[in-house]
Each structure stands twice: as structure tokens, then as C-alpha cells.
C-alpha positions, 0 to 999 in steps of 0.5 A: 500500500502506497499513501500519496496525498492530495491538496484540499482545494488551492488554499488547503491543507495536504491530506492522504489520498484516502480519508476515514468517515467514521459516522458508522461507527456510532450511528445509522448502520446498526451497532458497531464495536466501541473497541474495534473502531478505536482500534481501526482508526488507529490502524489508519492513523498508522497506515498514514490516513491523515483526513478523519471525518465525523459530524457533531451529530453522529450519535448525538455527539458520540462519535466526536468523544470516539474520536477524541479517545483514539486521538488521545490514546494514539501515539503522538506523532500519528496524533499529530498528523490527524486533520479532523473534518466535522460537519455541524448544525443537523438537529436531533431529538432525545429519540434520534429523530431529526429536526431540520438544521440550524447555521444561524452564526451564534449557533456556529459559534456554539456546535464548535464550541461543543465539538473542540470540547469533545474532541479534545483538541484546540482547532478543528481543521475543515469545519463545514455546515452539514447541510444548507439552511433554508433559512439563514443565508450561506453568506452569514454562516461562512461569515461565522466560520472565517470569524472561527478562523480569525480566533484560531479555532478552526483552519479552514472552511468547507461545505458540503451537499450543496448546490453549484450557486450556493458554492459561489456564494459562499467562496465569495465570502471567503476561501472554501477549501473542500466540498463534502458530498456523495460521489460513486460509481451509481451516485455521479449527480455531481459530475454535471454542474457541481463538479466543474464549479469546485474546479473553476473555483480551485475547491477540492471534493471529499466524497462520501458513500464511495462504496454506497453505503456498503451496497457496491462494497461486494459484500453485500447480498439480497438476504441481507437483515438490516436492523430497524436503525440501521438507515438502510433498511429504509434507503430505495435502493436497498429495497425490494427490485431495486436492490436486485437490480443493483445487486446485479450490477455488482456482479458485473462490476466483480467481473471486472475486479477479478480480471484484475485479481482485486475486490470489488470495493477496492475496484469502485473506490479506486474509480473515484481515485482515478476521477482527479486529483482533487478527489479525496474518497471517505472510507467508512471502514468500521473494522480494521479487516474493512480498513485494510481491504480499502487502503487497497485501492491505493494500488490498483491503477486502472487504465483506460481499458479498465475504466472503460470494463468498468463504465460498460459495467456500471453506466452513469445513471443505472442504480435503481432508487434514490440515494435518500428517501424522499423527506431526506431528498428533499433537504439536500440542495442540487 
């Protein structure tokens, strides 16, 4: 395995070619093993993964105080070397629901506040609203953000499921270095608006559910049982047809894989390595056993024959369902 890295947009920091998403290990994908994901980040802090990537709602702060014990029982040096994204401002109830989203600036200034506690540390590298808020425009909230700047309490600005205008906007208040937002091989809506702006702008991507939420990981079957809180059992494409159908074109995309002698989940995520340079992929590895099988795709190198295999395979626009249900749908921006 070889670590490269890539810059997040002109005026970021350098991260590792691959980045942790660690959501799954405290919310949405049934239960996980408190031990085995301190032990997996530790493991990619150790593999030279550098970008670690949570929300402040993840658990209702639990994955923060997850991250924030596998930083401070890591080794210094590989401590140190962590650059820690967090996503703010999605609202939860005492029950795990949701309750829209709030980026108003004393609300900023306060989730941040709450995220250096439980992280333990002094600055947040990449702090970004989780999603827009219909009601406070992205001017003032990016205007909070770089006030957090000026104090030393976070390094950059980033945004994430967002529109090409609302990126505009917000660049024009002051430097945004990355856009988080869902990016695969079935999952390609940035492609045709958002993508070309990021790049006019210098903005680099980290793109989440580069596997589909474990459905083009290769592991996942039809008779799968998903747990009542576990999001995808109510995800379209994880139902009925629609997951037959997108099972199916894992099993073309596993043709492929194997004339490579790889896995599948390394072949999806090295596609979207090969989609440029200012693509960063977010693994949400939850076992070292996952880690390791992803920071794979770190050396296959796919030439044009095989991204052509892999494109007849899986065209653009062929997964069955949406990527949310369509109450969550409709609060993404596009």
C-alpha cells in the first residue's frame, strides 16, 4: 500500500489520498464495536490516513468523544498528523429523530464550541455546515466560520451537499477549501454542474458513500437483515427490485475486479481515485479487516481499458432508487 496525498482545494491543507468517515461507527448502520473502531482508526492513523471525518451529530455527539479517545490514546506523532473534518448544525431529538438544521452564526459559534470540547483538541481543521439552511443565508454562516478562523479555532472552511450557486456564494465570502458530498460509481449527480464549479473555483471534493453505503462494497447480498436503525433498511435502493437490480450490477462490476485479481470495493473506490486529483474518497471502514481491504485501492491503477470494463459495467445513471428517501431528498440542495 502506497499513501500519496492530495491538496484540499488551492488554499488547503495536504491530506492522504484516502480519508476515514467514521459516522458508522456510532450511528445509522446498526451497532458497531466501541473497541474495534478505536482500534481501526488507529490502524489508519498508522497506515498514514491523515483526513478523519465525523459530524457533531453522529450519535448525538458520540462519535466526536470516539474520536477524541483514539486521538488521545494514539501515539503522538500519528496524533499529530490527524486533520479532523466535522460537519455541524443537523438537529436531533432525545429519540434520534431529526429536526431540520440550524447555521444561524451564534449557533456556529456554539456546535464548535461543543465539538473542540469533545474532541479534545484546540482547532478543528475543515469545519463545514452539514447541510444548507433554508433559512439563514450561506453568506452569514461562512461569515461565522472565517470569524472561527480569525480566533484560531478552526483552519479552514468547507461545505458540503450543496448546490453549484450556493458554492459561489459562499467562496465569495471567503476561501472554501473542500466540498463534502456523495460521489460513486451509481451516485455521479455531481459530475454535471457541481463538479466543474469546485474546479473553476480551485475547491477540492471529499466524497462520501464511495462504496454506497456498503451496497457496491461486494459484500453485500439480497438476504441481507438490516436492523430497524440501521438507515438502510429504509434507503430505495436497498429495497425490494431495486436492490436486485443493483445487486446485479455488482456482479458485473466483480467481473471486472477479478480480471484484475482485486475486490470489488477496492475496484469502485479506486474509480473515484482515478476521477482527479482533487478527489479525496471517505472510507467508512468500521473494522480494521474493512480498513485494510480499502487502503487497497491505493494500488490498483486502472487504465483506460479498465475504466472503460468498468463504465460498460456500471453506466452513469443505472442504480435503481434514490440515494435518500424522499423527506431526506428533499433537504439536500442540487
Amino acid at each position: 500500500m502506497t499513501m500519496s496525498t492530495r491538496t484540499l482545494g488551492s488554499t488547503g491543507p495536504q491530506v492522504s489520498a484516502l480519508g476515514l468517515g467514521c459516522m458508522g461507527m456510532s450511528a445509522l448502520y446498526g451497532g458497531a464495536d466501541r473497541a474495534e473502531s478505536i482500534a481501526t482508526i488507529h490502524a489508519a492513523l498508522e497506515a498514514g490516513v491523515t483526513l478523519i471525518d465525523t459530524g457533531d451529530f453522529y450519535g448525538m455527539g458520540h462519535n466526536e468523544l470516539l474520536i477524541g479517545e483514539a486521538l488521545r490514546t494514539a501515539p503522538a506523532a500519528r496524533r499529530e498528523q490527524a486533520l479532523v473534518s466535522v460537519k455541524f448544525g443537523a438537529l436531533r431529538a432525545p429519540d434520534g429523530g431529526w429536526s431540520g438544521y440550524d447555521a444561524r452564526p451564534a449557533a456556529v459559534k456554539n456546535f464548535a464550541a461543543y465539538s473542540l470540547q469533545r474532541l479534545g483538541v484546540d482547532h478543528i481543521d475543515v469545519y463545514r455546515p452539514a447541510r444548507l439552511d433554508p433559512d439563514v443565508p450561506i453568506e452569514e454562516t461562512v461569515g461565522a466560520i472565517a470569524e472561527l478562523i480569525e480566533k484560531g479555532y478552526v483552519r479552514y472552511v468547507g461545505l458540503s451537499e450543496v448546490g453549484a450557486e450556493t458554492i459561489r456564494r459562499a467562496a465569495a465570502v471567503a476561501p472554501v477549501a473542500d466540498l463534502q458530498i456523495e460521489y460513486s460509481l451509481i451516485s455521479r449527480g455531481i459530475e454535471a454542474e457541481i463538479l466543474p464549479v469546485t474546479r473553476e473555483l480551485g475547491i477540492s471534493v471529499t466524497a462520501y458513500g464511495v462504496l454506497s453505503r456498503g451496497l457496491i462494497s461486494g459484500h453485500f447480498s439480497a438476504d441481507r437483515q438490516l436492523a430497524a436503525d440501521d438507515f438502510r433498511a429504509h434507503s430505495p435502493r436497498f429495497q425490494g427490485e431495486n436492490l436486485r437490480h443493483n445487486l446485479n450490477l455488482v456482479e458485473a462490476l466483480r467481473e471486472v475486479a477479478e480480471r484484475r485479481g482485486v475486490s470489488v470495493a477496492q475496484t469502485a473506490i479506486a474509480w473515484v481515485l482515478s476521477r482527479g486529483e482533487d478527489i479525496v474518497p471517505l472510507v467508512g471502514a468500521r473494522t480494521r479487516e474493512r480498513l485494510a481491504e480499502s487502503l487497497g485501492a491505493l494500488d490498483v491503477t486502472l487504465d483506460a481499458a479498465d475504466l472503460a470494463a468498468i463504465e460498460e459495467a456500471v453506466p452513469a445513471g443505472a442504480a435503481a432508487g434514490e440515494r435518500y428517501a424522499a423527506a431526506q431528498l428533499a433537504q439536500v440542495e442540487r
